[in-house]
C-alpha positions as CSV (number, residue, x, y, z in Angstrom):
1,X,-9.2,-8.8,-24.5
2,X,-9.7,-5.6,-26.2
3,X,-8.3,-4.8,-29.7
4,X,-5.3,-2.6,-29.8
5,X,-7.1,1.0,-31.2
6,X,-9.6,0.1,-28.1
7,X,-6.7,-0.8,-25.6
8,X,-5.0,2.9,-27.5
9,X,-8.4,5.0,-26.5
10,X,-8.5,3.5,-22.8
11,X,-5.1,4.5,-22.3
12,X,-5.3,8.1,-23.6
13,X,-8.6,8.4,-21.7
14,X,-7.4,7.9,-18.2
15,X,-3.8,9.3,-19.3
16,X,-5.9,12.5,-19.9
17,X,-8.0,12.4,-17.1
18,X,-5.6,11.2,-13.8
19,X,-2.1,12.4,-15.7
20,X,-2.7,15.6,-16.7
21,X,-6.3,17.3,-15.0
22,X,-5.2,15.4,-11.7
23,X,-1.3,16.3,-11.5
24,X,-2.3,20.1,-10.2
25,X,-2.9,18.9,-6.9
26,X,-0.7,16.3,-6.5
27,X,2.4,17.7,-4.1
28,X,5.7,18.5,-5.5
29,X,8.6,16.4,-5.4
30,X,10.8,16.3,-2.6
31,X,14.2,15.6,-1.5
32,X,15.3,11.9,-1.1
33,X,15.5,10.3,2.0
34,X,12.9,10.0,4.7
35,X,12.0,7.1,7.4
36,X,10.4,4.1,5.9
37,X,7.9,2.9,8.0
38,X,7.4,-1.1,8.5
39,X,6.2,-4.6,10.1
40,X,8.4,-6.9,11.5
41,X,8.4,-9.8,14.0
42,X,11.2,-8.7,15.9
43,X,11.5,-10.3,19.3
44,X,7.6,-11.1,19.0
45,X,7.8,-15.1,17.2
46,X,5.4,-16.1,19.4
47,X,1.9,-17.2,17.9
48,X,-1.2,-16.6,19.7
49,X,-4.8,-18.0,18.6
50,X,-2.8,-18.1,14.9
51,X,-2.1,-14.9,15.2
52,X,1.5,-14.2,15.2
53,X,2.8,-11.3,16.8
54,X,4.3,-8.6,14.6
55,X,5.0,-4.1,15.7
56,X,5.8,-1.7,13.3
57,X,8.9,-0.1,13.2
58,X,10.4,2.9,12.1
59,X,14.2,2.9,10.0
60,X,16.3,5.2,8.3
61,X,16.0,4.8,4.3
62,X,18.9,2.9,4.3
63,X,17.8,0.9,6.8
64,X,19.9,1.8,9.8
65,X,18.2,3.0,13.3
66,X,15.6,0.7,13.5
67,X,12.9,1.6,16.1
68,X,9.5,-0.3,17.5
69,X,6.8,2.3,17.9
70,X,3.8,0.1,18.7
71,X,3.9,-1.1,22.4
72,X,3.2,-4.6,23.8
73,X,-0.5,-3.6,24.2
74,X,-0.8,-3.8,20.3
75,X,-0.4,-7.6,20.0
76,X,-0.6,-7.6,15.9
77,X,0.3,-4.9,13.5
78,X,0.9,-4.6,10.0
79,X,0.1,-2.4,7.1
80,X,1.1,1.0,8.0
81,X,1.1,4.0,5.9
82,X,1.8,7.6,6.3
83,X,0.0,11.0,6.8
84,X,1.3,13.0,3.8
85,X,2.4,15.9,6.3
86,X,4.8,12.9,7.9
87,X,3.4,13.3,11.6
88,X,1.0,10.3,11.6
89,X,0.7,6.7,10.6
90,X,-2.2,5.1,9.9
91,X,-2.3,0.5,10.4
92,X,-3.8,-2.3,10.9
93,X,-3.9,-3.9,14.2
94,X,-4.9,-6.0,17.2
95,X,-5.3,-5.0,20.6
96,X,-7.4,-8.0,22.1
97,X,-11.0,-6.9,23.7
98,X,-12.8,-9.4,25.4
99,X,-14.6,-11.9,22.8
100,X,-12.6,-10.7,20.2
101,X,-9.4,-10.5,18.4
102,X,-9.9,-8.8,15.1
103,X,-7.6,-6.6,13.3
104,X,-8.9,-2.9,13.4
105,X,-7.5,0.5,11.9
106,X,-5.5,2.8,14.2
107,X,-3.5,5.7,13.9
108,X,-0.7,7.2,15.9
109,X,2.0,9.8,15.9
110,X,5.3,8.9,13.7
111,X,6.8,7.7,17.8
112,X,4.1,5.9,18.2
113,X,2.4,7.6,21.0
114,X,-1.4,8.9,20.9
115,X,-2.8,6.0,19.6
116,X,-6.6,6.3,18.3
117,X,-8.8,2.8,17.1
118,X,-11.0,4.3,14.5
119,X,-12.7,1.5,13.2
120,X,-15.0,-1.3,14.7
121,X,-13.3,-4.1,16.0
122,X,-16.1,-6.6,16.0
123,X,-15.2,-6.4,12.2
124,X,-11.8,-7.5,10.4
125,X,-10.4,-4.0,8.7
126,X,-7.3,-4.2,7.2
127,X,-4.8,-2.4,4.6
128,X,-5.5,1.1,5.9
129,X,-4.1,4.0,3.0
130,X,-4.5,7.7,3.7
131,X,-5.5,9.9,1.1
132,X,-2.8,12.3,-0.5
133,X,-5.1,15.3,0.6
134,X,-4.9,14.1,4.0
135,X,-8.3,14.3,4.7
136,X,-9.7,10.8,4.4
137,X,-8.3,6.7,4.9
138,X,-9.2,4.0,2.3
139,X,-9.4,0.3,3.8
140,X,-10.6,-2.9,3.1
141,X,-13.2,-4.2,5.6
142,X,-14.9,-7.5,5.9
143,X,-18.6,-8.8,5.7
144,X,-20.9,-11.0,7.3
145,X,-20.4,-12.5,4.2
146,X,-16.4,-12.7,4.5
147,X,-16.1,-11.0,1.8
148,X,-13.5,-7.5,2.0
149,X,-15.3,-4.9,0.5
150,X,-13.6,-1.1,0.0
151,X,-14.3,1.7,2.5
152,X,-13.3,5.6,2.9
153,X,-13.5,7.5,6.7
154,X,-12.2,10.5,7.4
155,X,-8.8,10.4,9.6
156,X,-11.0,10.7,12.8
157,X,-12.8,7.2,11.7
158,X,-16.1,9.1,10.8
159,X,-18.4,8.9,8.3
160,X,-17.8,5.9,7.2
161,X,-18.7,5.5,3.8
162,X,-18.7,2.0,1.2
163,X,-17.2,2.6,-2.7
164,X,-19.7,1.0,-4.7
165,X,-19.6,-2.8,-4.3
166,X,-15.9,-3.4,-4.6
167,X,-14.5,-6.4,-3.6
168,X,-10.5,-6.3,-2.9
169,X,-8.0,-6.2,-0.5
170,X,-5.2,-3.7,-2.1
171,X,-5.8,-0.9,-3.8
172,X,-4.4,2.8,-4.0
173,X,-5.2,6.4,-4.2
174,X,-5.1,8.1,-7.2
175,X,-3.0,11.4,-7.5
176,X,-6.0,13.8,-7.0
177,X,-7.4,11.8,-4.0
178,X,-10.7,11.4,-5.9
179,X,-10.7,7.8,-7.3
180,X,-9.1,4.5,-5.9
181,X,-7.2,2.5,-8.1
182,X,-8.6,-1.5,-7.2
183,X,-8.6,-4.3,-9.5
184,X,-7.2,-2.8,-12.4
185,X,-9.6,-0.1,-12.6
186,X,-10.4,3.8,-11.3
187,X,-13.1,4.3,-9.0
188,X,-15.1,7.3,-7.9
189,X,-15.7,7.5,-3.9
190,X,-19.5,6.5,-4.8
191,X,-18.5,3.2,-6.4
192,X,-19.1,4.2,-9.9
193,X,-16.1,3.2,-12.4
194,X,-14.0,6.1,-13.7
195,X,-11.7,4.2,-16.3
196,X,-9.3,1.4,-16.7
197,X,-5.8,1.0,-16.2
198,X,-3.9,-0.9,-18.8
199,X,-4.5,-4.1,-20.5
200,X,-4.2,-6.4,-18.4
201,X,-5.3,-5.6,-14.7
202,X,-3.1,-8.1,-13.0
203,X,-0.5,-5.5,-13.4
204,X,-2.0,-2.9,-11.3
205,X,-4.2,-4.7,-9.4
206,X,-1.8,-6.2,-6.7
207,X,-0.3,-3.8,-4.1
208,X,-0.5,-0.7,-6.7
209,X,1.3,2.3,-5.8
210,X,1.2,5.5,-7.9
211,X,4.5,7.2,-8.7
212,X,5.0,10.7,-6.8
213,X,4.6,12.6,-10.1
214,X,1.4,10.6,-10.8
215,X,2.8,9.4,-14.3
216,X,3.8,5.3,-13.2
217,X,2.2,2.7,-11.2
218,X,4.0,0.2,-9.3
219,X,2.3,-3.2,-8.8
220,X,3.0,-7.0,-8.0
221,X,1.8,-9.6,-10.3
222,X,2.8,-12.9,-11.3
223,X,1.7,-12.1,-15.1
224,X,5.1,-13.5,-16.4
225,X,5.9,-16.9,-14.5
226,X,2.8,-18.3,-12.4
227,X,4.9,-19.9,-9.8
228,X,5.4,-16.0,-8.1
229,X,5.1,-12.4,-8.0
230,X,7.5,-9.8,-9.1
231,X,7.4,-6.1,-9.3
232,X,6.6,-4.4,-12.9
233,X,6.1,-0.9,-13.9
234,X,3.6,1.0,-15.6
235,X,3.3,4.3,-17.4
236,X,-0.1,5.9,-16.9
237,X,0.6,7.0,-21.0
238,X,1.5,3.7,-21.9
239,X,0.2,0.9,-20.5
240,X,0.5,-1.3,-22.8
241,X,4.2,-2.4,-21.6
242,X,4.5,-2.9,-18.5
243,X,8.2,-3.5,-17.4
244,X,9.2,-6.2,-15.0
245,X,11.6,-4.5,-12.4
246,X,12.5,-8.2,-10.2
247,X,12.8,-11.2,-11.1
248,X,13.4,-12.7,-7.2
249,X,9.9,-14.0,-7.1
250,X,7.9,-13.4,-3.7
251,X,8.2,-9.8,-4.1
252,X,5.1,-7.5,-3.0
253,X,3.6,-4.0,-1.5
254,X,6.1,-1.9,-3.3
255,X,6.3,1.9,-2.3
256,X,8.1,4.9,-3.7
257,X,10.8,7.1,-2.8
258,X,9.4,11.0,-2.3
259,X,11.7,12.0,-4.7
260,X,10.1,8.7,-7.2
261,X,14.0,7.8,-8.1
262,X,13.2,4.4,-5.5
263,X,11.2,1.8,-4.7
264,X,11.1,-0.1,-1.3
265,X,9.2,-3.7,-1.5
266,X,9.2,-6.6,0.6
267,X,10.2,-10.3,-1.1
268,X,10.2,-13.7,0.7
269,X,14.0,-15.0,0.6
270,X,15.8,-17.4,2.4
271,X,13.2,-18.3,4.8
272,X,12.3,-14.7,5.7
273,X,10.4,-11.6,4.7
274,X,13.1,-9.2,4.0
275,X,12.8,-5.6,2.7
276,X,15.1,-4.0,-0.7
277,X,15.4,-1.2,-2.2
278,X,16.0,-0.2,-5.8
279,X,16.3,2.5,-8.5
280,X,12.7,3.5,-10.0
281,X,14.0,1.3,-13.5
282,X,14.9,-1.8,-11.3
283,X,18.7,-1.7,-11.0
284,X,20.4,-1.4,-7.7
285,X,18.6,-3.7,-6.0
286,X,19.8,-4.2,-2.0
287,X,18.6,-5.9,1.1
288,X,18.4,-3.1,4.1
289,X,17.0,-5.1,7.0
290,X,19.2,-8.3,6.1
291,X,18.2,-10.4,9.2
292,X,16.7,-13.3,10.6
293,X,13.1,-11.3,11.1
294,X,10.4,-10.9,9.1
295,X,9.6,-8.0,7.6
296,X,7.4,-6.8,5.7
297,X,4.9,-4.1,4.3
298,X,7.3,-1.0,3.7
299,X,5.7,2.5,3.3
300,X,8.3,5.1,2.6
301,X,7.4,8.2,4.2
302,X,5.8,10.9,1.9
């Protein structure tokens, strides 16, 4: 654990470097509202070679006008995220080929038609995120080794390209698009580590998702009560207190509002993955897909 005065430095570092030099290309603010984007197992509980079958859907912010855009030929989907210009989403899927039935990185159009596999799928890629620039996709792929290492390609699934030797499954893009937030800590596109965030990288390092102005980081831990996760908050400029925003437990993959005065998570209740919605400082808290489903992995569109 570093001392306080060392904790002080780290924090005005990376405050100074992602806050303030970054926040000049990050996009400005928008109106609320938007789709949110999102897995569910609607109408698909059947399991399959312990896969169970899951589409992604798209709903109103409120939840209302819920509609599957992946077709039956995706058998698995989950993870999607959006294009910042709103046409595309990017996800993880499966559409069995003969031998194999590993997840691979797709992207379609927002109804879900022109669908394009852009990674491998002889190897398991998951948790696909597109840059804010728009020009590139982060996701986690695994080894020979099992082990999920981070990637970048750009959105045509060329030139694919390994960060350093980092090991994770969730991460996030930082403001400027030049660093991924993974494991508590900033990295460059060639691996090498541009800073720390906060003092205690459980905070960021689960399902992180940066704030629209680029000034808060949103993140599932269980740093508070071992027995589950919760959503806290983070200020880039102070990370020294993080505030807990649930205290549901099972609560994961937060994602932000365009106008960052929301946050959309998923948390296991009642049996079922169900997905809320909240004000930015935790109050407000609602179910919008209340139902028997699961579902899961919200991404608000940008």
């Amino acid at each position: 654990m570093f001392g306080k005065s060392i904790q002080r430095l780290l924090v005005v570092t990376i405050a100074f470097v992602v806050a303030f030099t970054s926040l000049a290309n990050v996009r400005p603010v928008q109106a609320a509202g938007g789709k949110i984007v999102f897995t569910s197992d609607h109408g698909k509980k059947e399991c399959d070679q312990d896969i169970c079958h899951t589409a992604i859907y798209l709903m109103n912010a409120d939840g209302s006008n819920q509609q599957r855009i992946t077709g039956d030929d995706v058998s698995f989907a989950y993870s999607p995220d959006w294009s910042p210009d709103g046409k595309q989403i990017v996800f993880a899927g499966v559409i069995p080929h003969p031998g194999t039935t590993w997840p691979t990185i797709y992207t379609m159009n927002a109804d879900g038609s022109n669908l394009r596999e852009l990674t491998d799928h002889t190897k398991t890629s998951i948790n696909p995120k597109w840059s804010p620039d728009g020009t590139r996709i982060a996701f986690a792929q695994a080894g020979e080794d099992t082990i999920y290492r981070l990637k970048v390609m750009n959105t045509d699934g060329s030139n694919v390209l390994q960060v350093g030797n980092v090991s994770c499954t969730s991460f996030a893009w930082s403001p400027d698009s030049q660093s991924i937030l993974a494991n508590g800590s900033l990295y460059n596109l060639d691996g090498t580590e541009r800073g720390i965030i906060g003092h205690n990288i459980r905070i960021t390092g689960e399902y992180p998702a940066w704030s629209p102005n680029g000034m808060q980081i949103a993140g599932a831990t269980n740093w508070l009560d071992e027995s589950h996760t919760d959503i806290y908050l983070v200020d880039v400029n102070n990370a020294d207190n993080p505030k807990r925003l649930t205290s549901m437990g099972h609560s994961k993959s937060p994602t932000w509002s365009p106008d960052g005065r929301q946050i959309a998570f998923s948390s296991y209740q009642d049996g079922h993955w169900q997905i809320y919605v909240m004000n930015a400082d935790g109050s407000n808290l609602h179910n919008i897909t209340n139902d028997g489903d699961n579902n899961d992995s919200p991404a608000w569109q940008r």
